[in-house]
C-alpha positions as CSV (number, residue, x, y, z in Angstrom):
1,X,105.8,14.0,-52.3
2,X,106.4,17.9,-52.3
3,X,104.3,20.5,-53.8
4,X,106.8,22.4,-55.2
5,X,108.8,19.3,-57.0
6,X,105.4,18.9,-59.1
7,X,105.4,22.2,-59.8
8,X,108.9,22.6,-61.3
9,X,108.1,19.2,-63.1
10,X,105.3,20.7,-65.0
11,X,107.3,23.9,-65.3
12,X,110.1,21.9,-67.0
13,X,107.5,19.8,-69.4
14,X,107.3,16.9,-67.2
15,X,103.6,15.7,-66.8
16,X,103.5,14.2,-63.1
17,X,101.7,10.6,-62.7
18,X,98.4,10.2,-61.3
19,X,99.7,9.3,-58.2
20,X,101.8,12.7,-57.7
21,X,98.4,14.7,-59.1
22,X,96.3,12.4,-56.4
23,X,98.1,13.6,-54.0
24,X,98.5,17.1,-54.7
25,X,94.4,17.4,-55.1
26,X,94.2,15.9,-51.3
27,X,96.6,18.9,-50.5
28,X,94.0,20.9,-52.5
29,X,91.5,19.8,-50.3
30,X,93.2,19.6,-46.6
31,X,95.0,22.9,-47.8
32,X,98.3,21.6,-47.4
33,X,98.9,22.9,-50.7
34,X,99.1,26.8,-50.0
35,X,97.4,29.4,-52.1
36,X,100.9,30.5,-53.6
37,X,101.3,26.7,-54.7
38,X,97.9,26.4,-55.8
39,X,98.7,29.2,-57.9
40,X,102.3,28.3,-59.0
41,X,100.1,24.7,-60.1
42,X,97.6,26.7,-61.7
43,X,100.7,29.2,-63.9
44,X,102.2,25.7,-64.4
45,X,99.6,23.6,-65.9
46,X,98.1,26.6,-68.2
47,X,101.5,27.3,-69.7
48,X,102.6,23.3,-70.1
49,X,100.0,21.4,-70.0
50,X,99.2,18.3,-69.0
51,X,98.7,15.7,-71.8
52,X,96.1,13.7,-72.0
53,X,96.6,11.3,-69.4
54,X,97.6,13.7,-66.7
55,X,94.4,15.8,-67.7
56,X,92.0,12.5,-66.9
57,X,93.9,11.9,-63.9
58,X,94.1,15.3,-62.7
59,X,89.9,15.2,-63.2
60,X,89.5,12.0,-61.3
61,X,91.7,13.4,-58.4
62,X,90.2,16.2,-58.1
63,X,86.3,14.2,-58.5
64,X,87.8,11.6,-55.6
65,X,89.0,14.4,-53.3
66,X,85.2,14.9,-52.0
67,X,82.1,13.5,-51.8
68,X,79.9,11.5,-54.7
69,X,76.6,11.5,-54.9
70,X,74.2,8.6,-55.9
71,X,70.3,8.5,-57.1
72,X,67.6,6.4,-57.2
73,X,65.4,7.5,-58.8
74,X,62.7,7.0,-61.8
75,X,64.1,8.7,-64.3
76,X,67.2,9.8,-66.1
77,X,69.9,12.3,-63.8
78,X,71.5,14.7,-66.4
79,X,72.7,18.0,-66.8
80,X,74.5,20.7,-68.9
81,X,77.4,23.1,-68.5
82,X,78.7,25.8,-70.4
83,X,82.4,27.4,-70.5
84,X,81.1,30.6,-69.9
85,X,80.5,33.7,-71.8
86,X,78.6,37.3,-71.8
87,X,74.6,37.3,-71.5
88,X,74.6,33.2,-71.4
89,X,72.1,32.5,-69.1
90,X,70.9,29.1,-70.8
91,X,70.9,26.9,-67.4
92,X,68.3,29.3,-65.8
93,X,66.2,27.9,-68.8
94,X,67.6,24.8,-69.7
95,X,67.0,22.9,-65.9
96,X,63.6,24.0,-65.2
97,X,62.7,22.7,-69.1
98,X,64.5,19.8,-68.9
99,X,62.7,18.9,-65.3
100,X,59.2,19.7,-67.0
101,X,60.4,16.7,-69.7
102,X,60.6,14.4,-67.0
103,X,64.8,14.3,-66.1
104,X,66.4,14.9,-62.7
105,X,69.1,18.0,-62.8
106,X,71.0,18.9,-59.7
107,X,72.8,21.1,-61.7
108,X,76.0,22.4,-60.2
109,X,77.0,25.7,-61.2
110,X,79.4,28.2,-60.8
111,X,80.3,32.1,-60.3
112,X,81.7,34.8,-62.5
113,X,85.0,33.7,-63.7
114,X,87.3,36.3,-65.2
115,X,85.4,38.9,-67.5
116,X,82.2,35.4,-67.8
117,X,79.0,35.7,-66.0
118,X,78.1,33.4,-63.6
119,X,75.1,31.3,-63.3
120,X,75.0,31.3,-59.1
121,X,75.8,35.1,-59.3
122,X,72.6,35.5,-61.7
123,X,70.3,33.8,-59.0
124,X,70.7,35.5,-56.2
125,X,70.0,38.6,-58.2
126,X,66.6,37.3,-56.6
127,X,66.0,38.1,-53.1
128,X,66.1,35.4,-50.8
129,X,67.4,32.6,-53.3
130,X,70.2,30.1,-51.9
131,X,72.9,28.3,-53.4
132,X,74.2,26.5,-50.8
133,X,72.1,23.2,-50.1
134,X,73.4,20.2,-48.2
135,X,73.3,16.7,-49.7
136,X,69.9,16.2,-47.7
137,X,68.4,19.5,-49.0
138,X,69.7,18.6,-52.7
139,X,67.7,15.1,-52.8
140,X,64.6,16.5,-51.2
141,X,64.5,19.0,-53.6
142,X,65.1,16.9,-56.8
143,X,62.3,14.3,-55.1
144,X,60.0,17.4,-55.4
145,X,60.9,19.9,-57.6
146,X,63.5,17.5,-60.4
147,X,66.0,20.3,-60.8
148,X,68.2,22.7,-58.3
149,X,70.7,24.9,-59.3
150,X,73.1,25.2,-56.3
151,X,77.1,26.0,-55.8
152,X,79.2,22.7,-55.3
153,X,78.8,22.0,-51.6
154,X,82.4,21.6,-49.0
155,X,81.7,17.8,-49.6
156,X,82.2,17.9,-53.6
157,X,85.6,18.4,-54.9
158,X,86.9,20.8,-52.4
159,X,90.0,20.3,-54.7
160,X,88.6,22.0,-57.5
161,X,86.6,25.3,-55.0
162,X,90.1,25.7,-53.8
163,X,92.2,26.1,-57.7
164,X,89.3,27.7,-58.8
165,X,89.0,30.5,-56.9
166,X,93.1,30.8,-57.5
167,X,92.1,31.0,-61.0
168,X,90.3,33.5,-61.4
169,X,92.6,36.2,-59.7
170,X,96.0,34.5,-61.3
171,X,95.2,34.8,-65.1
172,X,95.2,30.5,-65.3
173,X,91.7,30.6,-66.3
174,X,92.2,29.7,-70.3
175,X,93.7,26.5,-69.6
176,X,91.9,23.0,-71.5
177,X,93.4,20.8,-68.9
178,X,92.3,23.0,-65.6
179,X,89.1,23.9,-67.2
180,X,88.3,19.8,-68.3
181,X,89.1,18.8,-64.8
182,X,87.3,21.8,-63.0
183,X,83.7,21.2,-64.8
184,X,84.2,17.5,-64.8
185,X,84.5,16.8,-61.1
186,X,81.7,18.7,-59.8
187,X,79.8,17.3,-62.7
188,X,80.3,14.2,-62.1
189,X,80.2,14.2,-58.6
190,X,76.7,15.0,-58.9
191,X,76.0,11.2,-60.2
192,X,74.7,11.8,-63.7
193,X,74.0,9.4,-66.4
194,X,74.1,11.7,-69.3
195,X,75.7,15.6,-69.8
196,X,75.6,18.2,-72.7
197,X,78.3,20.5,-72.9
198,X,78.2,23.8,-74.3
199,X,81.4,24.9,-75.7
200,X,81.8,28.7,-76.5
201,X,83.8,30.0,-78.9
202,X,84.4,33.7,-80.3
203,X,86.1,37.0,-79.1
204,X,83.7,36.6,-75.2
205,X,84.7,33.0,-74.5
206,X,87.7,31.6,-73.2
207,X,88.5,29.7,-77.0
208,X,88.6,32.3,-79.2
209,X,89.0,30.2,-82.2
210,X,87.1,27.1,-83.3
211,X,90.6,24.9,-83.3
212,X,90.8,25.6,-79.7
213,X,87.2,25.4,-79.0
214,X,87.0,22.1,-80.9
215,X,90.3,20.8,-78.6
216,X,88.3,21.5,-75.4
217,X,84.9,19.9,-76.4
218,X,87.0,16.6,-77.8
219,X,88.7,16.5,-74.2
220,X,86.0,17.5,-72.4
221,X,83.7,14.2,-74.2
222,X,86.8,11.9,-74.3
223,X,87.2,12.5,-70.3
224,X,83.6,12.0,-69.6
225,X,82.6,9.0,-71.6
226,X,85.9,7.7,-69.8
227,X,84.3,8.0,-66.1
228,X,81.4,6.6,-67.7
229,X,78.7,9.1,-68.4
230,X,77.5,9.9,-71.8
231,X,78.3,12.7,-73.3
232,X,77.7,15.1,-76.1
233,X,79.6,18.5,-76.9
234,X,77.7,21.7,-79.1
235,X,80.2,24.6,-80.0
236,X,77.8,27.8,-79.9
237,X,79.1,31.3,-80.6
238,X,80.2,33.6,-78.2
239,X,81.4,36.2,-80.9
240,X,78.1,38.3,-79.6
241,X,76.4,38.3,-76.4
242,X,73.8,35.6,-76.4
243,X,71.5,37.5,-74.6
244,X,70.7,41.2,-75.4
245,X,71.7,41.5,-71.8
246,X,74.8,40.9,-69.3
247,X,74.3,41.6,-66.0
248,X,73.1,39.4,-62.6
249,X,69.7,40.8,-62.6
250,X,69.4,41.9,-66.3
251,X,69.7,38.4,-67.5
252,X,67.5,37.3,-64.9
253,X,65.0,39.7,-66.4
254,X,65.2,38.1,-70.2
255,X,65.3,34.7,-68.5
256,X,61.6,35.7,-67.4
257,X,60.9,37.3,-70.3
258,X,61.3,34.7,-72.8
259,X,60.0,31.8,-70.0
260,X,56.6,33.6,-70.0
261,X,56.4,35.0,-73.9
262,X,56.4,38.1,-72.9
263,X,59.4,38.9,-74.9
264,X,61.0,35.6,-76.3
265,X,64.5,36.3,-77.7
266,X,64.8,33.3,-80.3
267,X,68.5,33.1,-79.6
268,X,68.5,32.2,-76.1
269,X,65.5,30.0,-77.1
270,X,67.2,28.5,-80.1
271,X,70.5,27.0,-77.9
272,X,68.3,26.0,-75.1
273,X,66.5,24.1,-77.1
274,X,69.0,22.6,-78.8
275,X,71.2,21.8,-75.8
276,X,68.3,20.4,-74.3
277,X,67.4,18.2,-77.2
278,X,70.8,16.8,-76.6
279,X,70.4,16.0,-73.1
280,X,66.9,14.5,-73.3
281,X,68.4,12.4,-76.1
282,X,70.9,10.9,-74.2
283,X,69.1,10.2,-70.7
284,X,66.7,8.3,-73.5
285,X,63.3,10.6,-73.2
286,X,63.6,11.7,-76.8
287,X,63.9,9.5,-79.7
288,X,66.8,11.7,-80.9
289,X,67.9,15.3,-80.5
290,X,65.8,17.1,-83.1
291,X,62.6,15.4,-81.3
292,X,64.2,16.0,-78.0
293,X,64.6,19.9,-78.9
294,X,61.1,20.0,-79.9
295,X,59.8,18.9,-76.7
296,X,61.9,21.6,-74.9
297,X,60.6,24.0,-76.9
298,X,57.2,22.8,-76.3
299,X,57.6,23.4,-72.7
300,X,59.2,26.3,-72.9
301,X,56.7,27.7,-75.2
302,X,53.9,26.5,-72.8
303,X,54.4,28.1,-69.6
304,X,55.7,24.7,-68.5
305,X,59.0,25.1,-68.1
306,X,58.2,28.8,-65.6
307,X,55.8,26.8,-63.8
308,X,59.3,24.6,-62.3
309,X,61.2,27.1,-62.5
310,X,58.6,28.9,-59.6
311,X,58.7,25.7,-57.7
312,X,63.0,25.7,-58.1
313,X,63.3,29.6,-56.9
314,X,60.1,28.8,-54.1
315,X,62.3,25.9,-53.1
316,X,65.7,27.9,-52.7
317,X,64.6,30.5,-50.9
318,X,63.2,33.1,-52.9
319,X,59.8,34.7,-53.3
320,X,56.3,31.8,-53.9
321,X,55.0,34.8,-56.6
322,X,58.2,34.8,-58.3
323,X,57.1,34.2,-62.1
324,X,54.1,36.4,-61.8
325,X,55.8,39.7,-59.7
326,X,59.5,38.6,-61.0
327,X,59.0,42.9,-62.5
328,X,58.6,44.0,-59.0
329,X,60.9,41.4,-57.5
330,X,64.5,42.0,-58.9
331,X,66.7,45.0,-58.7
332,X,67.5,47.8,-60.0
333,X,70.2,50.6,-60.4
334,X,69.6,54.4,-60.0
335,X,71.6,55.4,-62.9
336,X,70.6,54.2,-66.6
337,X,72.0,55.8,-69.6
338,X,72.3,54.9,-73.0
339,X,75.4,54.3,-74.9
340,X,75.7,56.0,-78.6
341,X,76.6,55.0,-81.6
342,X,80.0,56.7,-82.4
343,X,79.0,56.5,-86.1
344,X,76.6,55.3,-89.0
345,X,76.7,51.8,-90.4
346,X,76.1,48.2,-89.4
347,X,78.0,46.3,-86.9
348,X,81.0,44.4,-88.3
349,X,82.0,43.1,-85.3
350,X,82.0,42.9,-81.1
351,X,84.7,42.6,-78.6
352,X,82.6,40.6,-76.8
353,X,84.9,40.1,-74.0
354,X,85.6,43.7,-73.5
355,X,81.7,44.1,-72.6
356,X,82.3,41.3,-69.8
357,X,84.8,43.5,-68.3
358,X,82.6,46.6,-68.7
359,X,80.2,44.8,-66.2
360,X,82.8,43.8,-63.8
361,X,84.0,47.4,-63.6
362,X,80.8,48.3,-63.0
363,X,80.3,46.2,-60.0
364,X,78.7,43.2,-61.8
365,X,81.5,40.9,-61.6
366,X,84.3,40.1,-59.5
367,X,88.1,41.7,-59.6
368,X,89.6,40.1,-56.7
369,X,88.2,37.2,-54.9
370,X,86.1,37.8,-52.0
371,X,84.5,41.2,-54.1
372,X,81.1,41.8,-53.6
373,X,78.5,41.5,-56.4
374,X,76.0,44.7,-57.0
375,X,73.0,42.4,-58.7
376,X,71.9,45.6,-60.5
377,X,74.3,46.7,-62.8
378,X,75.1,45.7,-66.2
379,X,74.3,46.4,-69.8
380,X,71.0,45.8,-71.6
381,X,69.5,46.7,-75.1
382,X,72.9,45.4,-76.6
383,X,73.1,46.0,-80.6
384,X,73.9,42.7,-82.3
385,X,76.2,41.8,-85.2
386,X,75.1,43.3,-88.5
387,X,72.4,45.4,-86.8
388,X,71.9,48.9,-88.5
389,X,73.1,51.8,-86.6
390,X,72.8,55.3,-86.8
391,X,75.6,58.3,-84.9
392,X,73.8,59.4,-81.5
393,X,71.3,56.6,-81.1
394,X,71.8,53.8,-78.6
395,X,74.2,51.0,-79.0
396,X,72.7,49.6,-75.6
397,X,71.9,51.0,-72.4
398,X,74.6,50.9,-69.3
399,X,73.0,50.2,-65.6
400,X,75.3,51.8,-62.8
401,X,75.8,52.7,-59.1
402,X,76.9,56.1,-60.2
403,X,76.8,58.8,-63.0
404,X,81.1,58.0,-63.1
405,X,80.6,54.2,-63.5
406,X,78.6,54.9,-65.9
407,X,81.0,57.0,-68.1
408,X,83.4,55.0,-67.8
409,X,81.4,52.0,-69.0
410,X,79.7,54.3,-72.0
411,X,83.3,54.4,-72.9
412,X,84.2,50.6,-72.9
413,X,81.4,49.8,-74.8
414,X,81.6,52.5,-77.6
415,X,85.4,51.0,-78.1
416,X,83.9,47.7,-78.2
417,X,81.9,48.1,-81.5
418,X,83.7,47.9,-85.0
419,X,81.2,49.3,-87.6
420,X,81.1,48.6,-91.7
421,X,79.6,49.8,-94.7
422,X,78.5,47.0,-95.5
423,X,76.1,44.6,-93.5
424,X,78.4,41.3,-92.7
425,X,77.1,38.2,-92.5
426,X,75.2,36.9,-89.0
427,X,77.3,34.2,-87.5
428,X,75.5,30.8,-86.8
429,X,74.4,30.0,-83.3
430,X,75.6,26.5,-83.6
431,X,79.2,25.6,-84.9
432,X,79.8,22.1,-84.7
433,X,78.6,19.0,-82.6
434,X,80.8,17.1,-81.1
435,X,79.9,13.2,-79.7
């Protein structure tokens, strides 16, 4: 087989068989393939598509073209991922609750992609926290700790690390089939029994619409119930930043916030929760997901939940005090202005993606791959949909390197807001459910 005949048979509508996308994973992973074919692929698939049959096999390629790991252990192995989106910092919340509810989650997670946060890029906001654990380190750790957060190791789909990275610097990341196949083989490379999806959708997530959104959840379950773990899908919104931050260290900070009660932001909490009760339902710890997201928030709204989520960052790395110094521990930038309101009235609507790129301009995200993170910057304080706002008071509050960053970001942001008369209505949290 060649590389580029596969390509040009995408190109030209042709789906290739599993065989012809086996073997082009394995080229993936021995980096046969080249980064110029890898990126050709990547053009290919996002403009063609797959179908539905070359999108499972393209997912179990990519899963078989690295190591799988196995448990033993007494009690269910399950996990979540998300699409992506601005101030979504769910998993930092979600695997230490889950773990205090008695699962297993070696949850394997991901950098920024594009103008989306990532979840690996959030941790090591905190000094001395790794990503990288070896398959010995990763079942010590769930022994002792029941969750880790880590980066997929060279062992686990090494197809998927190398289109991944492509994607992210070739404009292939909006893709149903690469994006299926991407979360689905380092998910299920991690040997789980059950998985929760959360499926953005809204002007800061790759679906913008809930047709699309709703395409990508149904393949996403289809695929996964197909390799055998159970599966459920929640389409939340991503029309507003979940968070009232985005930003490595500044979601970090809410994360601790709303694990310790010192500042709970009931959205973050609500989709947690709910994502959670999902989960706990289908590793069969909750009778069903409205008494599994109960027990999250029980844990959560205990100290529980912080209590792991010490032992997790002690574990990795970073500091033993962490959930009582986590103020003293993260930080910060020198320059921190806020961002005025252009006018009066209540926010109609967010360009919730063009924030996303304000933080990658301002160091918080990458633009080419191999750029270096600044763990400081970002935006915080962010007004929400159908907040009231008056001209010259703060929209949000920009964190930068320098006082030019920070112009430039005031700027993106201002642009970002559309304001009304009238206050609009407040879009749900939760869309649709999809099993």
């Amino acid at each position: 087989m060649e590389a580029a005949r596969i390509i040009a048979d995408i190109r030209d509508g042709k789906p290739p068989g599993a065989a012809a996308l086996d073997w082009f994973a394995r080229g993936l992973a021995s980096g046969d393939v080249t980064d110029a074919q890898a990126g050709a692929f990547a053009m290919a698939v996002c403009l063609r598509g797959l179908g539905d049959e070359g999108r499972v096999a393209l997912s179990r390629a990519m899963l078989a073209s690295g190591q799988q790991l196995h448990w033993d252990l007494p009690g269910p192995v399950i996990d979540k991922h998300s699409t992506g989106g601005i101030g979504d910092c769910v998993s930092l919340l979600l695997a230490p609750a889950l773990a205090a509810c008695g699962a297993y989650v070696p949850m394997i997670s991901g950098r920024g992609l594009g103008h989306t946060g990532g979840t690996l890029d959030k941790l090591e906001a905190i000094p001395g926290f790794r990503t990288g654990l070896d398959a010995q380190q990763l079942r010590r750790q769930i022994e002792d700790c029941r969750c880790a957060i880590l980066s997929a190791s060279a062992d686990i789909a090494p197809a998927d690390r190398r289109l991944y990275a492509v994607r992210d610097v070739t404009g292939t990341v909006e893709s149903i089939d690469l994006i299926t196949a991407s979360i689905l083989s380092k998910k299920l490379a991690a040997g789980l029994e059950a998985l929760v999806l959360d499926v953005k959708v809204g002007s800061g997530a790759f679906m913008q619409n809930i047709g699309e959104a709703r395409a990508l959840a149904r393949a996403l379950v289809s695929t996964a119930q197909g390799a055998g773990c159970m599966t459920t899908a929640l389409i939340t919104d991503m029309s507003q930043p979940l968070a009232t931050a985005a930003g490595n260290a500044l979601e970090v900070i809410e994360v601790m916030e709303t694990l310790t009660g010192t500042s709970v932001n009931e959205a973050l909490l609500e989709v947690t929760a709910a994502l959670g009760g999902e989960a706990l339902a289908l590793g069969g710890l909750a009778a069903d997901a409205l008494d599994g997201a109960a027990r999250m928030r029980d844990v959560l709204e205990s100290g529980v939940a912080a209590e792991y989520f010490g032992r997790m960052i002690a574990a990795q790395g970073g500091p033993l005090d962490f959930v009582d110094r986590w103020p003293d521990r993260l930080p910060a930038a020198p320059v921190q202005r806020d961002v005025p309101s252009p006018g009066d009235g209540f926010i109609a609507r967010i360009d919730t993606r063009a924030l996303g790129q304000a933080v990658v301009g301002l160091g918080g995200g990458r633009l080419r791959d191999g750029d270096r993170i600044n763990p400081s910057v970002g935006l915080s304080d962010l007004a929400g949909i159908g907040a009231d706002v008056t001209a010259g008071l703060p929209l949000a509050m920009v964190h930068a390197a320098s006082e030019e960053a920070a112009d430039a970001a005031i700027a993106l942001v201002q642009a970002a807001y559309r304001l009304a008369d009238s206050r609009p209505p407040e879009p749900p949290l939760i869309h649709e459910r999809i099993a």
